[in-house]
N, C-alpha and C positions, 0 to 999 in steps of 0.2 A: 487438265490434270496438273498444268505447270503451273497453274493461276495463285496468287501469296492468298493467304488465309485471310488476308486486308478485308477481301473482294464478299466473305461471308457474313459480313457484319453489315446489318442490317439498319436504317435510323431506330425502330423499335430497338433490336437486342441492342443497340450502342447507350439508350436510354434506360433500358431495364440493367445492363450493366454498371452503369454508373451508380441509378437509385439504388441499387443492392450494398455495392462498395459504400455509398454514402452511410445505410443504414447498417452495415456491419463494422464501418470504422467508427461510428457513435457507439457503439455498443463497448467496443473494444476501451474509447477514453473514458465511456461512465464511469467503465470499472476498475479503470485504470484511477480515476478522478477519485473513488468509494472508497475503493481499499488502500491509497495512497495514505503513506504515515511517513514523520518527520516532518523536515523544517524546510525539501529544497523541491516544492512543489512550483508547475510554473502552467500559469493558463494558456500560454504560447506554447509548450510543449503539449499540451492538451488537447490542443483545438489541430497541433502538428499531423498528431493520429488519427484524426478523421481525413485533412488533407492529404495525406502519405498514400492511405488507402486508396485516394481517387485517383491521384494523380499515376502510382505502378498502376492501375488499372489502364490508365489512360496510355502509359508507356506501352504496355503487353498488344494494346489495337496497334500502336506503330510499328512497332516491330514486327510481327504475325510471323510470316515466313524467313524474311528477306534476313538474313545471314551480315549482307553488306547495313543495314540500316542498323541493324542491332550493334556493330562497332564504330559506327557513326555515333549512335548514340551516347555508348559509353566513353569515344573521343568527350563529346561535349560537356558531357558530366563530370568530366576528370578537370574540367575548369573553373567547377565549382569548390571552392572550401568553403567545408563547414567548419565552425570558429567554435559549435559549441560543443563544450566537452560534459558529454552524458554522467553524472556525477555516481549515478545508481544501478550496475547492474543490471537490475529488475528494470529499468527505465527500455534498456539493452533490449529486453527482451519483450516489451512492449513497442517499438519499433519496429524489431523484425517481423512479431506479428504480425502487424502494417501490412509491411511489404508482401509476407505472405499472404495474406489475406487477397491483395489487393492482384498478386499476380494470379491466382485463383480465380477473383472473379475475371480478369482481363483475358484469360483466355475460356474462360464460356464452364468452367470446371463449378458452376454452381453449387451443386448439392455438395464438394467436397467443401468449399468456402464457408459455406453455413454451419456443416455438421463441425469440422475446424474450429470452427469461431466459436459456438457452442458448448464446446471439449474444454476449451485452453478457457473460457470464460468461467466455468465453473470447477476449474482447478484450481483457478487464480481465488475463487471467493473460497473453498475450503480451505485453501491454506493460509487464507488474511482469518477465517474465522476460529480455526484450530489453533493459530499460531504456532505455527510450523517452523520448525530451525530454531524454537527459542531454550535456552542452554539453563539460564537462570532461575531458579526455584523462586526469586524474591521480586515484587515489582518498586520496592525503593524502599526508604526510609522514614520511621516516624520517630517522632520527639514529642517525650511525655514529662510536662514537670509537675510534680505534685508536692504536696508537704506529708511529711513524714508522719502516718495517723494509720493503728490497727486497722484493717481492714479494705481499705484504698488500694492495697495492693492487689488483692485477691476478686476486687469489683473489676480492675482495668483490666487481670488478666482472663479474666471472662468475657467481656466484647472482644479483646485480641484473638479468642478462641473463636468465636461467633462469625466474625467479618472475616478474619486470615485460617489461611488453609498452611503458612507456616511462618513461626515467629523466632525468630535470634535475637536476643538484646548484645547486642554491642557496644555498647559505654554506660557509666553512670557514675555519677557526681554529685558533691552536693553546692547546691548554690548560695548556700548562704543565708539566705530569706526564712528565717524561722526555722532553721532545719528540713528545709527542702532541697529538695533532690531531682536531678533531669535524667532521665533515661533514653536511647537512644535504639531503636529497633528496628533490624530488618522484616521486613514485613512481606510476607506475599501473601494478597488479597483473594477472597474466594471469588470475588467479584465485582472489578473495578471502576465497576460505574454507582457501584454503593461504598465510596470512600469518602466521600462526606457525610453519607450516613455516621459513617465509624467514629468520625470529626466530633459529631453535633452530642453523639451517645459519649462519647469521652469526656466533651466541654463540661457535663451536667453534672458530673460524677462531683462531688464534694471535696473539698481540696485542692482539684486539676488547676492549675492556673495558666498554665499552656500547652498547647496541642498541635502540630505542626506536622504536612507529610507531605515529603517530594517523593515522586512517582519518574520514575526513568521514562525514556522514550521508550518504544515496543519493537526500535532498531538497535539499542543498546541492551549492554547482556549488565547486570548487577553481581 
């Protein structure tokens, strides 16, 4: 009855526990990998969260019981620095995942690892597909210059209806060029992976001579 938990692990369950950790810590970077937006993505941090998960795994068999191991442990650990500073949060919380995940499977707590892993995996894609926490009604900025001609006005603000679900014009000037004019428009897109549709339908329009739309990132608020 005194025996450490060491002694329960089996070479089979020390095998199935690893291929499990292997396969739930892939899962965890895919989606970490999918749903990743901005600019401070890193394949070393990636490949981190499938390691992370093996290796707590592999910590939870050393330690089992023993009380004295488990402060040995954390001695040794406390001699590592880590240099890199986690830039995102979200990154945070993809980590501790890991760690979770991986102490779950290291101590045999299967079915709870899985169904865990599961939960938080498709949290994380509802909230990347809803875009959740986002404040801004507008996804950026377009630039319309046309010449000054009945009608012109009244074509463009008809694809602006069609493609945007909400439009501010914020500037407009005239350029000089024959009595044209640039206009300047917040835009929020009903759908922004047809914004070059919007481009191509604007170029055609009679008059347009430039067309131009910067699109924020999906971490920044407009």
């Amino acid at each position: 009855a005194s025996t450490s938990r060491n002694t329960d692990f089996s070479l089979e369950s020390t095998l199935l526990s690893l291929l499990l950790a292997f396969v739930l810590g892939q899962l965890i970077a895919w989606t970490y990998a999918w749903t990743h937006s901005g600019l401070s993505y890193s394949r070393s941090f990636t490949q981190s969260l499938v390691l992370l998960t093996i290796v707590v795994t592999l910590v939870m068999f050393i330690i089992g019981n023993s009380i004295v191991t488990a402060f040995g442990l954390l001695g040794a650990l406390a001699l590592i620095r880590f240099r890199n500073v986690l830039k995102d949060t979200r990154d945070t919380v993809f980590v501790f995942a890991s760690l979770v995940v991986g102490m779950g499977v290291g101590t045999h707590r299967y079915q709870l690892a899985i169904v865990g892993t599961a939960a938080l995996l498709l949290v994380v894609v509802y909230l990347t597909k809803t875009s959740f926490g986002t404040l801004g009604r507008f996804d950026g900025y377009l630039t319309l210059r046309m010449s000054e001609t009945d009608g012109r006005g009244e074509a463009s603000s008809a694809l602006l209806e069609k493609f945007c679900r909400a439009v501010k014009q914020i500037s407009s000037r005239q350029t000089g060029e024959v009595e044209g004019a640039e206009y300047v428009y917040q835009v929020g897109l009903r759908d922004r992976e047809r914004s070059n549709e919007l481009l191509e339908e604007l170029r055609q329009l009679e008059g347009v001579t430039h067309v131009s739309l910067v699109l924020r990132s999906e971490l920044s608020e407009v």
